[in-house]
N, C-alpha and C positions, 0 to 999 in steps of 0.2 A: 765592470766585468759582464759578458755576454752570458745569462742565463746558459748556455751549453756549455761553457766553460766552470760550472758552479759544481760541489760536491753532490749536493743532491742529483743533479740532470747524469751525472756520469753514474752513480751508485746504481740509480733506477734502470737505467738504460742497462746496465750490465747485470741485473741480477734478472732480467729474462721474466719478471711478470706482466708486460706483453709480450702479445707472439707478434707484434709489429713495431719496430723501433719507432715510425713515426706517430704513436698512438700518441706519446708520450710529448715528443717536440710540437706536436697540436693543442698539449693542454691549456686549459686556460687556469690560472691560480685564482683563485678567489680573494686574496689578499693581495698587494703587489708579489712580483715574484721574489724581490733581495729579502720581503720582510720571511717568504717561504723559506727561503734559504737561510737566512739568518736563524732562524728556530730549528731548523735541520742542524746545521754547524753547531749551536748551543748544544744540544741535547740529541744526537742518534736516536731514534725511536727504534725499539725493542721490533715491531711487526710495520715493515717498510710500504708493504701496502695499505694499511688503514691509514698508514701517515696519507699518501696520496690521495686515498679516495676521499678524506678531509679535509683536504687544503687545494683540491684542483676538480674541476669539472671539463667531462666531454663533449664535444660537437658529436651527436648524431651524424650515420652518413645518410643520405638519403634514402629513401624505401625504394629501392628500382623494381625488386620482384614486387611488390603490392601492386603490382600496374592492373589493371581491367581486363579483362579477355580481350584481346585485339586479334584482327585478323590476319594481319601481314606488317609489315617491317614498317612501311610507311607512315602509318596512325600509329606506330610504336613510335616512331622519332617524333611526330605531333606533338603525341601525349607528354615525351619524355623533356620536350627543352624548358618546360615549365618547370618541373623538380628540378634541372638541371643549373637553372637559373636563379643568381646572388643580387640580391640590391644594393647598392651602396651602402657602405657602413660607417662607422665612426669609433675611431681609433681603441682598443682594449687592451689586457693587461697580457693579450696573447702573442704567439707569436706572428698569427693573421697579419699582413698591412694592409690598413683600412683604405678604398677604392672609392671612389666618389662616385661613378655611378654602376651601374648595371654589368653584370658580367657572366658567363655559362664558365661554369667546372667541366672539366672529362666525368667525373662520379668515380664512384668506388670510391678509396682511401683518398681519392686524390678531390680534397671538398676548397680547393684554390684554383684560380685561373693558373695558368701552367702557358708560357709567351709562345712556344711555337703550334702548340696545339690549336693556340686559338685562331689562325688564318686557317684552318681546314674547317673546323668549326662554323666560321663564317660565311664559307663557301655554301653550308644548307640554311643557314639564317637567310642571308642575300634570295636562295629561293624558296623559299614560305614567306617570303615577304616581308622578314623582321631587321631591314636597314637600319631603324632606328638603334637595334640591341648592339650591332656590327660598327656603328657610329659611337655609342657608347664602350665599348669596348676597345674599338682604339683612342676615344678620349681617357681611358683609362693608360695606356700604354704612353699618352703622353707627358700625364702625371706623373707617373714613375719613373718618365726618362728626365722630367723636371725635378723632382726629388731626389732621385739616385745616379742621372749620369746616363741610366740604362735600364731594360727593362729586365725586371731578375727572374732566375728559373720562372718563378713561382712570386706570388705574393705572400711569401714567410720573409721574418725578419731571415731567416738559417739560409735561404737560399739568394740573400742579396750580395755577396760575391761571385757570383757566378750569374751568365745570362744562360741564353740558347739562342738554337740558328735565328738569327733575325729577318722578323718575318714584316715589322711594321712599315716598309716598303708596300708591302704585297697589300696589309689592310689599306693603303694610302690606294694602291690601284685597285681595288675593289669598289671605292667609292667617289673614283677619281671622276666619272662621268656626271655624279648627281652634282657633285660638290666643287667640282674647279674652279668655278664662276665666285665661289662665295672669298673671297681676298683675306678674312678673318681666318678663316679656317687655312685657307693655304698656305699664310705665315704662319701659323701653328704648328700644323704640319712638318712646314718645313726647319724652323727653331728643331723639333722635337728628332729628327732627320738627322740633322747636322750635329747634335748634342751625340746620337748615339753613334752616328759614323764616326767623331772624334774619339767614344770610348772602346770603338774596334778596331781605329789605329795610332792608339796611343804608346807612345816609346817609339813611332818610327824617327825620332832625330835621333835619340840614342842608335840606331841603326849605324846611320851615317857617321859615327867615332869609335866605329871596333867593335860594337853587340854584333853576335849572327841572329840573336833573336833575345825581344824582350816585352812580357805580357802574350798580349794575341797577333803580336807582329813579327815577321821571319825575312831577313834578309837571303833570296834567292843565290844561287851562286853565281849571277851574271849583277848581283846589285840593284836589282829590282824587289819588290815588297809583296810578301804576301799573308797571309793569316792563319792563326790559330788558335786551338778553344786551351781556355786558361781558367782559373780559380786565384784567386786573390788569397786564399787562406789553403795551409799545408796541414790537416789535422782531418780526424773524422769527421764524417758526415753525421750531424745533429739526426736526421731523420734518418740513419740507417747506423748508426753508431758501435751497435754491439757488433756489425758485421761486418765494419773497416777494422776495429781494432783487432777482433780477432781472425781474419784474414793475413795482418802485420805481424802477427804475434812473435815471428822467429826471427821481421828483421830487424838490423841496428836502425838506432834514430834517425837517422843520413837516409837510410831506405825506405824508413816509414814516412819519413816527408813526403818524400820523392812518388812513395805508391799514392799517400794523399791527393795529393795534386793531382795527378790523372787519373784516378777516380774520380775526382770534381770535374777535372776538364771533359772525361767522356761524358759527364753529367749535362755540362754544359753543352754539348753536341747532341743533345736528345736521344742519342745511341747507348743507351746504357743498360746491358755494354755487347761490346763484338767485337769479332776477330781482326776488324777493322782497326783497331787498338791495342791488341797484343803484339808481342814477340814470337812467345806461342800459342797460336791459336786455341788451345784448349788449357790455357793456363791464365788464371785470370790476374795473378801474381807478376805478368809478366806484360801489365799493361805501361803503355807508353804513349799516350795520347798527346802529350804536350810536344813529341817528335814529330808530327804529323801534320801537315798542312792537308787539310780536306778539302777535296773537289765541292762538294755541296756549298761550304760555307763560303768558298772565295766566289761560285756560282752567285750565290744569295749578299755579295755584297759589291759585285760587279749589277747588281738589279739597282740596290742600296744609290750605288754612284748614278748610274740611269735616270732612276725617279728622281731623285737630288737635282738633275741637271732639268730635269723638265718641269719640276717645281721651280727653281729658280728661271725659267725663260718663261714662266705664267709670272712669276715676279717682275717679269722687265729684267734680272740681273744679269744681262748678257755675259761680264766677265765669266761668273759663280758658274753657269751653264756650261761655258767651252770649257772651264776648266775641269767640271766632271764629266765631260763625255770624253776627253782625254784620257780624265785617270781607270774610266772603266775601257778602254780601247787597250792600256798598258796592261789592264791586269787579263784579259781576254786573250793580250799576247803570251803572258807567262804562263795562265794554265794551261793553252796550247803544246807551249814549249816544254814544259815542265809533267803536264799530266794525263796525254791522249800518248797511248800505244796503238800506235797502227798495225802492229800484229793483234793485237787480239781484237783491235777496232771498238776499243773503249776508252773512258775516263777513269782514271786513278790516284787515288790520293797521292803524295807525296811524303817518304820520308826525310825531312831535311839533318835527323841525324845519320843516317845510312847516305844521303846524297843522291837515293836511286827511290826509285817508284816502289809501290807496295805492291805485294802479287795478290792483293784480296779484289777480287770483282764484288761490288756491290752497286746497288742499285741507287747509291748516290752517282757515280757516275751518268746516268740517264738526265741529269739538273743541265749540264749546257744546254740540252732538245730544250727543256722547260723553261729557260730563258731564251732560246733563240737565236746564239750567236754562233752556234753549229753550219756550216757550211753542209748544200742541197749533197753533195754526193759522200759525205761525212756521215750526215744522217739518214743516209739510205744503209750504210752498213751498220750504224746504232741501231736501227731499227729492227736489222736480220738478228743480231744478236740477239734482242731484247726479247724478241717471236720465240728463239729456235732456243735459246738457253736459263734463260730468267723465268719467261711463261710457264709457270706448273696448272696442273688442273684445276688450283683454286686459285689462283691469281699469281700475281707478280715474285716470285721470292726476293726475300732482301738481302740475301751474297750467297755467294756459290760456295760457301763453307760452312759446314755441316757443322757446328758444335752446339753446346750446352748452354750457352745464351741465347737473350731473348730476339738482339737483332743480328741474328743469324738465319741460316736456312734451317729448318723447313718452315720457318714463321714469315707471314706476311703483314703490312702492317696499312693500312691505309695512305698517310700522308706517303710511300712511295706508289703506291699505286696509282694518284693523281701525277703525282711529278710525271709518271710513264705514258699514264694516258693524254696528258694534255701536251705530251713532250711532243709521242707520236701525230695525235691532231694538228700542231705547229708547221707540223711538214708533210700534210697533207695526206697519213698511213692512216686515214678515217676507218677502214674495213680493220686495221689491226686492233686501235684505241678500241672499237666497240667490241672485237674481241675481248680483250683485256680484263673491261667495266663489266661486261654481262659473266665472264669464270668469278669475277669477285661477286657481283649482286647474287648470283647462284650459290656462292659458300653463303656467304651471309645468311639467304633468306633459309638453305637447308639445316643452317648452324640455328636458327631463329624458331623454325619449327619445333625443337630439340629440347631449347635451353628458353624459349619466350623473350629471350631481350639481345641484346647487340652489343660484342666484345670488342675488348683495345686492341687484340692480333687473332690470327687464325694460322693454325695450321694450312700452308698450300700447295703441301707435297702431298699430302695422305688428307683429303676433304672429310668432312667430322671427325677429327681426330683431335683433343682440344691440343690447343699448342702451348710450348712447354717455355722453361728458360726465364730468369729474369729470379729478383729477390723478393716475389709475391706471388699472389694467388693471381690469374687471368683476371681482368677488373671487368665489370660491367656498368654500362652506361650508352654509350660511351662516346665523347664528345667528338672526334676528329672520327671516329668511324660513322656516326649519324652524319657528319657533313660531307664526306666525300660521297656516299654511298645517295646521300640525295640530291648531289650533283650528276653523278652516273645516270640515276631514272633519270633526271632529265634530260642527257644526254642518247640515253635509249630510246626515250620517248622520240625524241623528234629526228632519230634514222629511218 
C-alpha cells in the first residue's frame, strides 16, 4: 500500500492542520513510514498533531527573502541559482526520488525538480555559463526515463503517474552543439528519447481495433494519431488532497473518478488549471482534460519525433531517421487539419469528444511559430494577432479568458512568453520579439523593485497588480522566470 492511500496520510490531510496539503505529502517519517502507520492504525492518538510532529520531520524551504541587498534582477538570479540548487541524493524514507546528480528547483513549496520547468530554467543556466548543471539535469531526466518509463511531474514518488509537456527533446537541443560528437552520450540520449516517445504513444495498436482513445493517444476522425495528457491513477491528488475531495464532495463515485483523472491530466499539462479545460469556464467542476488533444503537446512531440530522427541519422540509423521525419510530417499534417482556424488565424486545441475545436485562444497556440513548421504567410497573421490581442502592457497574456484560474488572463507566465518571443524571432518579427521581452523585463524589474525577488506569474493586464488564481500563495524564487527573463537581457543586449 502507497503511503497516500494509508489511514493516517488521509486523517492528516483532512483535518486541515496545514494550511498546505503538500506540507504533509513532503514529510519525511523518521521511522519507516508502514511502521508510522501501523502505530496510527493500533492506537488513534488522542492530539493528531503531536502524533506527527513526533514521528515525521520537515524540509525547510529555502530562505529566498534573506537575500543581500541587491541592486537589480540580474545579481538577484546570480545570487539566487545557488539556494536554488539540489545535489544528488541518496534514496530516504520520503517521498523525494533520489536524483543522482545536481538539479535547480523553481523554490517556494516547490523544493523538487518539476520536468517541464526545467528546459526554461536551463535557458539562464546555458547563459551564466553553468552547461555543466544543464548536462546534469538532463542526465537526471535520463535516470528517471530509465527507471520509470518517463519523466514524472516532479521527483515525488505521488507524482510518478503522471508526466508533463516533454521538454527532454529541447534539453537534448540545447546541448546538441557541444555534445554531438561525443557517441556515448548520443546513445543515451537517444535510448532515453525513444523510451519516452514509446510512453507518449502507448496503446496506439489498441487504436487500430475499435479504441477512439487510450491513455495519452486519440484516434483522429480521419484515423490518424494524436495525443493527450492522462494520469494513470483516478483518486486525489496526494499533494493537494483535502482540495480534490472536497471539490467531489456532491459527486457519485463514477464522477469522482472521472473529475480525478482530469485534475491529474491538466496536472500533467503544466496548466493547472484553465479554461482550457473546462466545459464551463468559470467552473472548475466541469473540467475535462482527458477530451482534449492540445496544440502545445502534439507541437512538443512533433520536436520529440525531429530530434529522434536526427539523433538517429548522427547514429548512422538511416531506417530509424526516415522513419521519424515521416511520423513528425503525419502529425504536422493533422494538427493543420485538425487545429488552425483560419478565421480567427490561430492554433486550437481540439475536442475529440465534441469532434469540433475549442473556442478558448491561448497562448499555447503560438508553439507551431516555436517550432517552425508554420508556413512564411501563416506566420505573418500569427504574428498580427499575437501584437494586436495577446500583448497586454506587461507582457504576453495566456488566453483571452478572464477567469479565476491561474493559467488564465490577466496572469502571465514566463515559459509562454519565450514560446512568443522565439516564435516571432523564427520568422523574422525581430522589432515585435523585442517588443514583447523588454513589456515583460519591465513588469519584472517594476515587480522586483516592490517585492526584492522574482515571481512564478504576474499580472499583464494591470502591471503591479499581484496576480491571482491557482491553489497557493504566488511562489517566489523562481526558476523558469530567472531563466527566460535572462535569456531576454541577452537578447536586449545584443539589439
Amino acid at each position: 500500500m502507497k503511503f497516500e492511500h494509508s489511514n493516517l496520510f488521509k486523517d492528516v490531510q483532512m483535518s486541515g492542520i496545514f494550511n498546505d496539503s503538500k506540507t504533509f505529502a513532503d514529510a519525511v517519517p523518521l521511522n519507516s513510514w508502514p511502521q508510522v502507520c501501523d502505530l496510527y492504525d493500533n492506537k488513534k492518538p488522542e492530539d493528531l498533531k503531536a502524533f506527527v510532529k513526533k514521528h515525521f520531520k520537515f524540509r525547510a524551504q529555502p530562505e529566498l527573502e534573506a537575500l543581500p541587498d541587491l541592486r537589480n534582477v540580474s545579481q538577484y538570479i546570480e545570487v539566487l541559482w545557488s539556494r536554488l540548487q539540489r545535489e544528488g541524493e541518496a534514496q530516504d524514507a520520503s517521498s523525494l526520488l533520489a536524483l543522482p546528480e545536481s538539479y535547480i528547483v523553481p523554490g517556494g513549496r516547490f523544493n523538487e525538480i518539476y520536468y517541464w520547468d526545467s528546459y526554461f530554467t536551463a535557458l539562464g543556466l546555458m547563459d551564466c555559463g553553468r552547461e555543466d548543471l544543464v548536462q546534469d539535469m538532463l542526465a537526471n531526466f535520463c535516470f528517471l526515463i530509465d527507471k520509470l518509463g518517463h519523466v514524472p511531474n516532479g521527483n515525488r514518488s505521488y507524482y510518478a503517474t503522471r508526466s508533463q509537456p516533454p521538454v527532454t527533446a529541447l534539453m537534448v537541443d540545447l546541448l546538441w552543439e557541444s555534445k554531438r560528437a561525443d557517441k556515448v552520450w548520443l546513445t543515451i540520449v537517444t535510448k532515453a528519447l525513444m523510451s519516452e516517445y514509446e510512453f507518449w504513444m502507448s496503446g496506439t495498436d489498441l487504436l487500430e481495433k475499435g479504441h477512439n482513445s487510450y491513455r495519452r493517444v486519440v484516434k483522429m476522425p480521419c484515423g490518424g494519431v494524436l495525443n493527450r495528457y492522462w494520469d494513470d491513477e483516478a483518486a486525489p491528488r496526494p499533494e493537494s488532497y483535502r482540495e480534490d475531495v472536497m471539490d467531489a464532495k456532491n459527486f457519485s463515485e463514477e464522477q469522482k473518478q472521472r473529475f480525478y483523472r482530469n485534475i491529474r491530466a491538466a496536472c500533467e499539462s503544466g496548466w493547472d488549471f484553465s479554461s482550457r479545460w473546462l466545459e464551463n469556464s468559470k467552473d472548475l467542476n466541469s473540467i475535462k482534460t482527458t477530451e482534449m488533444v492540445p496544440i502545445d503537446l502534439n507541437c512538443l512531440l512533433y520536436f520529440m519525433e525531429r530530434q529522434l530522427s536526427r539523433c538517429y541519422k548522427a547514429l548512422g540509423a538511416e531506417a530509424q531517421q526516415v522513419d521519424f521525419i515521416k511520423k513528425a510530417q503525419a502529425r504536422v499534417k493533422l494538427i493543420d487539419t485538425y487545429m488552425w482556424q483560419p478565421k480567427a488565424k490561430w492554433y486550437f486545441d481540439y475536442d475529440h469528444g465534441a469532434q469540433c475545436q475549442s473556442s478558448i485562444e491561448s497562448m499555447a497556440g503560438v508553439t507551431p511559430m516555436f517550432f517552425e513548421f508554420v508556413k512564411n504567410d501563416r506566420a505573418q497573421e500569427m504574428a498580427e494577432r499575437l501584437m494586436s490581442d495577446f500583448l497586454k502592457p506587461g507582457g504576453l497574456v495566456t488566453t483571452l479568458c478572464e477567469t479565476d484560474q491561474q493559467w488564465d488572463s490577466p496572469n502571465g507566465w514566463a515559459p509562454l512568453q519565450w514560446f512568443g518571443v522565439k516564435g516571432l524571432l523564427n520568422y523574422g518579427f525581430n522589432q515585435d520579439a523585442h517588443t514583447v521581452a523588454q513589456k515583460w523585463v519591465d513588469t519584472l524589474e517594476s515587480s522586483f523593485i516592490q517585492t526584492g525577488c522574482l515571481l512564478e506569474k504576474y499580472n499583464v493586464v494591470e502591471k503591479n497588480k499581484v496576480a491571482e488564481g491557482g491553489e497557493y500563495i504566488v511562489q517566489q524564487g523562481f526558476g523558469w522566470t530567472n531563466g527566460v527573463v535572462s535569456r531576454f537581457y541577452k537578447l536586449l543586449r545584443s539589439s
